[in-house]
N, C-alpha and C positions, 0 to 999 in steps of 0.2 A: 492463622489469620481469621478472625470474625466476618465469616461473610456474611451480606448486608444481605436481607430476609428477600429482597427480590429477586436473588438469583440460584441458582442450583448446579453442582458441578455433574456434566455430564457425560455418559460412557465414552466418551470419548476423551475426557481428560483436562478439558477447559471450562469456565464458567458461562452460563447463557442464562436470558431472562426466564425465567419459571411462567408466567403469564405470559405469551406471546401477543400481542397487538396482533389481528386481522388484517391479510392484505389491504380491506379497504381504509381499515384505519390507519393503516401507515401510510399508504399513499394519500390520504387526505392529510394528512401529521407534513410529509414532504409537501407537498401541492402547497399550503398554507406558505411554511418555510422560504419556498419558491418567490409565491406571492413577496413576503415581505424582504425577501433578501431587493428583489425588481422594485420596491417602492425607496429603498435604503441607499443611501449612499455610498452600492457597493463600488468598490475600488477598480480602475480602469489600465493600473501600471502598478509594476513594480517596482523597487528600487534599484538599483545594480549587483547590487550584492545577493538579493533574494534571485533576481533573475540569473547570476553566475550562480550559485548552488541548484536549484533547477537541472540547469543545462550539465551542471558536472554530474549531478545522482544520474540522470540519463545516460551520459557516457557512459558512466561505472558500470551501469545494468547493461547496458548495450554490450559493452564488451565481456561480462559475465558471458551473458547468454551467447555470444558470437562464440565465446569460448565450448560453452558446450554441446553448441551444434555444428562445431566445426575443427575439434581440437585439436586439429594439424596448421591453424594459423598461429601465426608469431605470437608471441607470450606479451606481448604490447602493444600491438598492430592493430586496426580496424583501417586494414586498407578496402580498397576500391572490390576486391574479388569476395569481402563477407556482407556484400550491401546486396540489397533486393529480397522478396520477401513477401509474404503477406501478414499483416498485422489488424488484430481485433483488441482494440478495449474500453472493456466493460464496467461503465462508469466515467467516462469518460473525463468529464469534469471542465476545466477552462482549455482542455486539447493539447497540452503542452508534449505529453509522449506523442500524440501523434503528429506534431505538426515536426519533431525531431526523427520521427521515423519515415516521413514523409521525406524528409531532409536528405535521407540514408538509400533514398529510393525506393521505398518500401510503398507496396500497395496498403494503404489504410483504413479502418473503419472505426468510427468510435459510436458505441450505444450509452444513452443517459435518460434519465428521468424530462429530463428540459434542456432547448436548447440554449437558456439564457445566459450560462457562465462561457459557453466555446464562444459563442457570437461576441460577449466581451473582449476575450485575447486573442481568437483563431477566425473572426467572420472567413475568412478566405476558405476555411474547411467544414466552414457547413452543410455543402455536399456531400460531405463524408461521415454526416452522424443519422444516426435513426432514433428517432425521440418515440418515450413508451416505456410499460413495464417490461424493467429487462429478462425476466423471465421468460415473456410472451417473444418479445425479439429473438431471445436465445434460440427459444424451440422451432424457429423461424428458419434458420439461419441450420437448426439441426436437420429438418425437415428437410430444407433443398441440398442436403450432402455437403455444404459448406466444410474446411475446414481450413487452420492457418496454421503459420510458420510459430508464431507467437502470441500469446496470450497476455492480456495484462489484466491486473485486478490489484488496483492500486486505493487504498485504502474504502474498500468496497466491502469484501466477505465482513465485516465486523456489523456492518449497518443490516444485512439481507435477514428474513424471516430462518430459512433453510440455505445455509452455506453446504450442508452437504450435497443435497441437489442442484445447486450452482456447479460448484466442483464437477459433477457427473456432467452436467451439460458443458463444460468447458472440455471435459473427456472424448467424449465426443467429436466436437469443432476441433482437436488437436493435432496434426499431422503425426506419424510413426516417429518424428524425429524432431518436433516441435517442443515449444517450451512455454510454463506459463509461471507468469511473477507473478506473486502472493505478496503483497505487501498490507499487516497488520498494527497495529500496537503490542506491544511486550508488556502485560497485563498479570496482577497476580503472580509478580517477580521477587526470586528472593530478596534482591536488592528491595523493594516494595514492603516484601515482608520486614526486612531489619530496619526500615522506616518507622513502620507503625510503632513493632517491639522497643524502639526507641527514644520514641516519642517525639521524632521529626518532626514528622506531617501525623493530624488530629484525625485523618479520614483517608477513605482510599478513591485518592481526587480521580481517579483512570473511570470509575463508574459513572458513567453520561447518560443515561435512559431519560427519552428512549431513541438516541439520535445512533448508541450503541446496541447492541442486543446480544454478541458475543465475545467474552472477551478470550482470547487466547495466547497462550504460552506455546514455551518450544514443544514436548510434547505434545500435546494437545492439537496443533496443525500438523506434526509428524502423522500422529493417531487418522485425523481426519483422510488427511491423503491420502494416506495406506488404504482408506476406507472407500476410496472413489475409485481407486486406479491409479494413484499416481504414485510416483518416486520422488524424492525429496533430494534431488541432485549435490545442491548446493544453500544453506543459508548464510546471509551476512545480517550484521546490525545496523544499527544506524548511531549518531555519535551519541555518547549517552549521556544527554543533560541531567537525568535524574542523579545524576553525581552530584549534580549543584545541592541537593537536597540535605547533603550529611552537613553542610556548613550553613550555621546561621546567618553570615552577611550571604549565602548567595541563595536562602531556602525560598523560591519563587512562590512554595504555597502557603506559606503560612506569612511570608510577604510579597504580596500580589505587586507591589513596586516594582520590585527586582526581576520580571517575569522578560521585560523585553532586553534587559542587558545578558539574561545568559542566553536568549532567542540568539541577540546579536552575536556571543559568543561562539555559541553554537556552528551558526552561518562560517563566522569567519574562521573559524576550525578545516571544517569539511571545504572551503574554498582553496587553504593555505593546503592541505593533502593535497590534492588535487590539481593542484597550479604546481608542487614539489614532486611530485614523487611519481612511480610510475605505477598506471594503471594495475599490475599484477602486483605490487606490494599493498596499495588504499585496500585491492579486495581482502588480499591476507589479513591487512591490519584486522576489516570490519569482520572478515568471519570469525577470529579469533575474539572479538566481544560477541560475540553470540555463540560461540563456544563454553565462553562463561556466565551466558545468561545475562549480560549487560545491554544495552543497546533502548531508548523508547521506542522503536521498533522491528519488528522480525518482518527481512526481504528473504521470502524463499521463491529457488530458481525448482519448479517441480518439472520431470517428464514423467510420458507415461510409462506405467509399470509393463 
């Protein structure tokens, strides 16, 4: 694959910007972002379908993760005895994990840049967020001996300057028996590769600079983690629309038309699993695309080493 001249593959195994933008420049870059999302006609609801997929990725991960801090519960169960907890996460976003964890009994906290996207879907849990560079929060939080049952970093590590010092500070905040989600993009995939070689898609549309700064593969988050402390438990994919790509009537990127009906597809995939079949087969099904390197993106369930 011809990689595009601003990035560079590094010892660890994934691709990241070669120039890094300046904390302040990035937080002035997000701050702006902010700015204009609060003057835009951001969006106050979702549809039903967008909100059942939500609520079912959350099950799926809930019960991952119950699975593996608890592997003597039922192979399909999330009853009443695996609820309670403490839960932190990082990045929080419109609060949608936390206000399900909250759901589950779970003591919660969410850190983010701005309160303005939780206050749209979660007002009720703004008590529950700490607005700031999460960095600064993190070492906060490392500082008073803090630590939690679960972690989440839900499409976060790909935007941070240093994902590997992220990583370490989530090492840290980790309980002996906790868990944290890694949720990324599946970037520089072979699938991706026999795209280009193909001449599917004219570019490698996954490069977003500078709202991305790292892109990572299976490897390459293996690599990392190994590098903080962690173990790499378990990973699953996510449903892989980049399928759509091999077929001209459904190639989204080279026709920007067709982008919301495989969206829709997508949706109604992962809802119709999910609504069928049982918790312990959806996760089989998804880690088996990510056994093959399929999936638009890599959910890994990390503890520590």
């Amino acid at each position: 694959m011809n990689l595009p001249d601003t990035l560079r593959l590094n010892e660890f195994g994934f691709h990241e910007i070669k120039h890094k933008p300046s904390p302040e420049e990035l937080r002035h870059y997000y701050a702006q972002r902010y700015y204009q999302e609060e003057r835009t006609a951001y969006p106050t609801s979702y549809p039903p379908e967008e909100l059942e997929h939500i609520e079912g990725k959350l099950r799926l991960r809930y019960w991952v993760l119950t699975q593996l801090r608890q592997p003597d519960v039922g192979s399909d169960t999330l009853s009443a005895s695996t609820s309670g907890g403490s839960f932190l996460d990082i990045g929080c976003g419109e609060g949608w994990a936390l206000e399900y964890f909250q759901r589950q009994n779970w003591e919660v906290l969410g850190l983010d840049f701005s309160s303005f996207s939780l206050e749209k879907f979660q007002p009720a849990l703004r008590a529950h967020l700490r607005t700031g560079d999460l960095y600064e929060e993190l070492d906060k939080l490392v500082e008073a001996g803090t630590q939690f049952d679960v972690l989440w970093l839900d499409n976060v590590l790909e935007h941070v300057l240093e994902p590997a010092e992220l990583l370490r500070q989530c090492r840290a905040l980790v309980k002996p028996q906790g868990v944290l989600m890694v949720d990324v993009p599946n970037d520089f995939s072979a699938l991706q590769q026999h795209l280009l070689d193909t001449g599917k898609i004219d570019r490698p549309f996954w490069v977003v600079l500078p709202d991305h700064l790292s892109y990572f593969n299976h490897n390459g988050l293996r690599n990392l983690a190994a590098a903080t402390g962690w173990h790499v438990a378990k990973v699953l994919a996510d449903q892989p629309i980049d399928l759509n790509l091999l077929n001209p009537a459904t190639n989204y990127i080279m026709n920007r038309e067709l982008g919301k009906a495989a969206h829709q597809a997508r949706l109604e995939q992962d809802n119709f699993l999910l609504q069928t079949a049982p918790l312990v087969a959806v996760a089989t099904y998804y880690e088996g695309l990510a056994g093959v390197g399929l999936g638009r993106s890599i959910v890994a369930f990390l503890q520590p080493a």
